[in-house]
C-alpha positions as CSV (number, residue, x, y, z in Angstrom):
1,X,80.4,126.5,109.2
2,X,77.8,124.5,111.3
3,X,79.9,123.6,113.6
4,X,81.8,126.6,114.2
5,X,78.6,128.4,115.0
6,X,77.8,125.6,117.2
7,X,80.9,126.4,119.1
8,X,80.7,130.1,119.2
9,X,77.1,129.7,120.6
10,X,79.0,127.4,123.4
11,X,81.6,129.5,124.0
12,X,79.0,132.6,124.5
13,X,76.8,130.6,127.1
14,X,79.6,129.1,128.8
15,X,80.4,132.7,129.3
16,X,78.0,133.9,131.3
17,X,78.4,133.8,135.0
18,X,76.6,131.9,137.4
19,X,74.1,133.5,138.9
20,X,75.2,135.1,142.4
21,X,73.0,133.2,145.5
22,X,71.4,135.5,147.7
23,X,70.0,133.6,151.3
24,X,67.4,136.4,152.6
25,X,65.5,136.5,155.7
26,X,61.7,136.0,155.1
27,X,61.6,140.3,156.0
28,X,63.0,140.4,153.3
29,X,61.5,138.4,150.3
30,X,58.7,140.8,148.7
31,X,61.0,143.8,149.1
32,X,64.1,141.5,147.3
33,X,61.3,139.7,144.8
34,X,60.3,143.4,143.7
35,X,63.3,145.2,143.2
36,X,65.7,142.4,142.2
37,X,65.2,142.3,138.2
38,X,65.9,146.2,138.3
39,X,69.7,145.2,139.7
40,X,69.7,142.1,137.0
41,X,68.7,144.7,134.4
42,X,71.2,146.9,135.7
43,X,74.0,144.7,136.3
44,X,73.8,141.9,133.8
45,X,73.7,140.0,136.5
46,X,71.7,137.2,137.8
47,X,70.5,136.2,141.2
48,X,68.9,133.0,142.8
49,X,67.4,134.2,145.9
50,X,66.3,131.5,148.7
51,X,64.5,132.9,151.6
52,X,63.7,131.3,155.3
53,X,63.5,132.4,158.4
54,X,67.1,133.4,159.4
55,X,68.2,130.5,161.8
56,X,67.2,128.1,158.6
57,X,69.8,130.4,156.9
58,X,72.1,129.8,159.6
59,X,72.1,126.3,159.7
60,X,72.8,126.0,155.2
61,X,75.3,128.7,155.4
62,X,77.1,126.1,158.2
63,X,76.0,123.1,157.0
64,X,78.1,124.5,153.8
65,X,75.5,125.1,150.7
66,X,76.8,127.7,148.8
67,X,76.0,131.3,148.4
68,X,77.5,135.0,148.3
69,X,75.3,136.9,150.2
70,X,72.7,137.3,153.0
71,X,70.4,139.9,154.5
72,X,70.0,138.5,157.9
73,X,70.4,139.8,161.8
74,X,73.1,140.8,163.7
75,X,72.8,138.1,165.9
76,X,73.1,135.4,162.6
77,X,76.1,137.3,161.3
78,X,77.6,137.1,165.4
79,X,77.3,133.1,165.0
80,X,78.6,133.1,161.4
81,X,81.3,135.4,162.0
82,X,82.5,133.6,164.8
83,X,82.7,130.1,162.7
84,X,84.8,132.6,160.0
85,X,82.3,132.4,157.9
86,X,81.4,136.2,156.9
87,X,83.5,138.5,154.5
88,X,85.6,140.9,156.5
89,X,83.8,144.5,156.7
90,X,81.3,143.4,154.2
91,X,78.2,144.4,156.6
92,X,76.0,146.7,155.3
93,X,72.7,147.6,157.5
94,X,70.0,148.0,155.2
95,X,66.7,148.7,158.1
96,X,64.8,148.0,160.9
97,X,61.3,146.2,160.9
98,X,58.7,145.5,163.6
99,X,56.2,143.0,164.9
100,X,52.5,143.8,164.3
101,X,49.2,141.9,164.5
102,X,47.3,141.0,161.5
103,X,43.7,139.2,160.8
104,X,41.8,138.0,157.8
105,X,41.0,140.9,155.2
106,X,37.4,141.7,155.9
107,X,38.0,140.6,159.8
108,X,36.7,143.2,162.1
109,X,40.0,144.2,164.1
110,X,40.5,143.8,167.7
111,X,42.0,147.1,169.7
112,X,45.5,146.6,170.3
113,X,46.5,150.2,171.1
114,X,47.5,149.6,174.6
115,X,49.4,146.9,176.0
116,X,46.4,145.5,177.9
117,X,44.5,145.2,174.8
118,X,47.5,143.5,172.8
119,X,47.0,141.0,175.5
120,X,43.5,140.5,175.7
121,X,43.1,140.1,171.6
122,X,45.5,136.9,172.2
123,X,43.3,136.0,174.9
124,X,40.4,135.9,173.2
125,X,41.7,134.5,169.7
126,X,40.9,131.4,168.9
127,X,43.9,130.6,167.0
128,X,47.4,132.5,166.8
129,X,49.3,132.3,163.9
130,X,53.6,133.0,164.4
131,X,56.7,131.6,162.9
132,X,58.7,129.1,164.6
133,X,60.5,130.8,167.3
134,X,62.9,128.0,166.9
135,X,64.4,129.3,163.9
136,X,62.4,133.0,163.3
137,X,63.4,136.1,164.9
138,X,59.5,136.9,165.0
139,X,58.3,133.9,166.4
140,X,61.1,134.0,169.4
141,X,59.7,137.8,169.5
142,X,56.6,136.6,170.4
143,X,57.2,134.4,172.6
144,X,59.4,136.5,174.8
145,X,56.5,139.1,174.7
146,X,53.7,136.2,175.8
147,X,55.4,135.2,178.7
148,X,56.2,138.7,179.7
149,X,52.8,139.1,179.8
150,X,51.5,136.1,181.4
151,X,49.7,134.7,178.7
152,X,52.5,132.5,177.4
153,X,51.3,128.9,178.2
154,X,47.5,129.9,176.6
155,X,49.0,131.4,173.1
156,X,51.1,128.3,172.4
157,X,48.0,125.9,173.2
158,X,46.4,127.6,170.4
159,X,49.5,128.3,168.4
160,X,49.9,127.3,164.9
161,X,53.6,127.5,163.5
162,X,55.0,127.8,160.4
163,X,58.7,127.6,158.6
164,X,58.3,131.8,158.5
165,X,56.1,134.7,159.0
166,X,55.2,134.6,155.5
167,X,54.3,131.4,155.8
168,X,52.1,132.0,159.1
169,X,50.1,134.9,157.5
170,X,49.3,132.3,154.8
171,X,47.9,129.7,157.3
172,X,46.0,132.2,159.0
173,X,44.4,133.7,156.0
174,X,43.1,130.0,155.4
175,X,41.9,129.5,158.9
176,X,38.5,129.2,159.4
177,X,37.9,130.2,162.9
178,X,36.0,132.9,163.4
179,X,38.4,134.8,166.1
180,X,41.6,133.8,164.0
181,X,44.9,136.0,164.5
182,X,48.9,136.1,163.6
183,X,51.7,138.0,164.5
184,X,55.0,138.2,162.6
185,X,57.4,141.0,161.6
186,X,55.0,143.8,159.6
187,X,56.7,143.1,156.1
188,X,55.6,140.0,156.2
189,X,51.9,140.8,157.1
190,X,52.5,143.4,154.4
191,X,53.6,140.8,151.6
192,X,50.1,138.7,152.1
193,X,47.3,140.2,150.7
194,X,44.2,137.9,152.4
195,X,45.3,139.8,155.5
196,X,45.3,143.2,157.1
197,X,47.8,145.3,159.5
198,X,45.7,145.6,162.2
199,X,49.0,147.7,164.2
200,X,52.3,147.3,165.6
201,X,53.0,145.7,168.9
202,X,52.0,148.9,171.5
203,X,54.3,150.7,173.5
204,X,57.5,149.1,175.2
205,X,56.3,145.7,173.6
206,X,58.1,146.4,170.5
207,X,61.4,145.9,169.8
208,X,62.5,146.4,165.9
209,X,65.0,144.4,164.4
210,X,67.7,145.3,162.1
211,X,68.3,143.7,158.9
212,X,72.0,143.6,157.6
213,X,73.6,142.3,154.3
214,X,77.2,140.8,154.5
215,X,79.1,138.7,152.2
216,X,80.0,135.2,153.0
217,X,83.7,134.3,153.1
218,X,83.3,131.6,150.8
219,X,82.0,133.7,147.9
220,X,84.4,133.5,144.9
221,X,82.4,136.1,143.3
222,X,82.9,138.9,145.7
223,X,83.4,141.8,143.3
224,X,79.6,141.0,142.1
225,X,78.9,140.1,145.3
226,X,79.6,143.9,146.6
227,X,77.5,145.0,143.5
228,X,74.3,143.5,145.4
229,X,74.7,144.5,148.4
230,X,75.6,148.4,147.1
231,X,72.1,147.7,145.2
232,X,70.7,146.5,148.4
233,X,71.7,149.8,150.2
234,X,71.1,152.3,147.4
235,X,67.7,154.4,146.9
236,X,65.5,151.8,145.1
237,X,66.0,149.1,147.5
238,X,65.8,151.3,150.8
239,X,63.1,152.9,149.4
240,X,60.7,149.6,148.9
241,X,61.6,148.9,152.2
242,X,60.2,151.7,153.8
243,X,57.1,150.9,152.0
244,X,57.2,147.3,153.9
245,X,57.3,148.8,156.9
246,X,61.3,149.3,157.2
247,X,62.9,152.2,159.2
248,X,65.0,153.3,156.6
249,X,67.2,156.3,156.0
250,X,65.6,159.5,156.0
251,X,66.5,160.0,152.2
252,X,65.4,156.6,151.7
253,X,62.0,157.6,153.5
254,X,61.1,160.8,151.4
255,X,61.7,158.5,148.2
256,X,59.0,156.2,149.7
257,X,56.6,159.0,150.6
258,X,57.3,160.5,146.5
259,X,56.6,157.2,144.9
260,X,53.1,156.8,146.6
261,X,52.6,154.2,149.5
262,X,52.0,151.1,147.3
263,X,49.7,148.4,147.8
264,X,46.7,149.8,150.0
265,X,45.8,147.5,153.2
């Protein structure tokens, strides 16, 4: 009898399915981290989500580590669709996020409401915090939008980099300079709560990028596989987005506004 309860027990776990791999872009980790159990509860399913910035996630899903999906750029899913790598039609857009400016909660906030005084508040930091612009969509942001400016050769002599935005806001929130700054996509800023929104890049400065989820070719579990990502795009996933900061669908957005505004900054 022991033994046959011993097996049954086996036969039950080895049942269960692995769980799915999500890869997500650093955007997207308090969003994914919130809402995630919700579609496990849901589903029955279970997820192992790994986020970095989304050249990182490049360079795994090429390097061949497994997983089924990813919420990262159209420009990623260009350079892994030409290497055959994503799931025909399987690209769903989920939003749109910005850049923004953040200090130290408690900081007195420079201006940045024009484009001259974006600048000067990088001039006068004494430390900028950013993401590798190597590997992070908000770091190479940033660095297109220094040298627009002028100032690019002063920012990265004070710049501090990090693996993500996330990661960046972290390190500045541990800085202890008294003119410390970072700038990263605002989700991220959002997700960090020793620091503070100052505002958006101003005017023509910002450029919003979109977030997409796609399947990877490789999946063998691309029935559950669609299950996340119609999760990702339904009302409970759009909508905690546009509480990070997402431009999400207009339904999406008057969820958001119903369900209050979250964590006050």
């Amino acid at each position: 009898m022991w033994a046959a309860l011993v097996f049954t027990a086996a036969c039950a776990h080895s049942a269960r399915p692995a769980p799915l791999v999500l890869f997500g872009a650093g955007a997207s980790e308090a969003v994914v981290g919130d809402t995630i159990g919700l579609f496990e509860a849901q589903s029955g399913l279970t997820v192992k989500a790994t986020f970095a910035a989304v050249g990182a996630l490049r360079d795994k899903v090429l390097a061949g580590e497994p997983a089924d999906v990813l919420i990262v750029t159209p420009a990623i899913i260009t350079a892994l669709d030409a290497q055959h790598k994503v799931h025909a039609g399987s690209r769903v857009d989920l939003g749109r996020v910005g850049g923004g400016l953040a200090v130290k909660t408690g900081t007195p906030p420079p201006a940045i409401t024009t484009v001259d005084e974006f600048k000067q508040a990088l001039i006068d930091a004494d430390e900028v915090y950013y993401a590798d612009p190597a590997v992070a969509t908000a770091g190479a942001a940033l660095m297109r939008v220094v040298d627009l400016l002028g100032i690019g050769d002063r920012v990265r002599a004070k710049g501090h980099l990090a693996p993500g935005g996330k990661e960046a806001m972290q390190q500045m929130a541990r800085s202890t300079a008294a003119r410390a700054v970072g700038v990263t996509q605002v989700s991220e800023i959002l997700s960090v709560p020793e620091v503070m929104l100052v505002a958006e890049y101003p005017g023509d400065l910002q450029v919003k990028t979109t977030y997409s989820a796609i399947i990877l070719e490789g999946s063998t579990r691309s029935d559950d596989a669609q299950r996340l990502v119609q999760f990702l795009s339904g009302p409970v996933f759009q909508a905690r987005l546009a509480r990070s900061g997402f431009d999400v669908s207009p339904v999406a957005a008057r969820t958001s506004e119903t369900r209050g505004t979250g964590r006050s900054r």
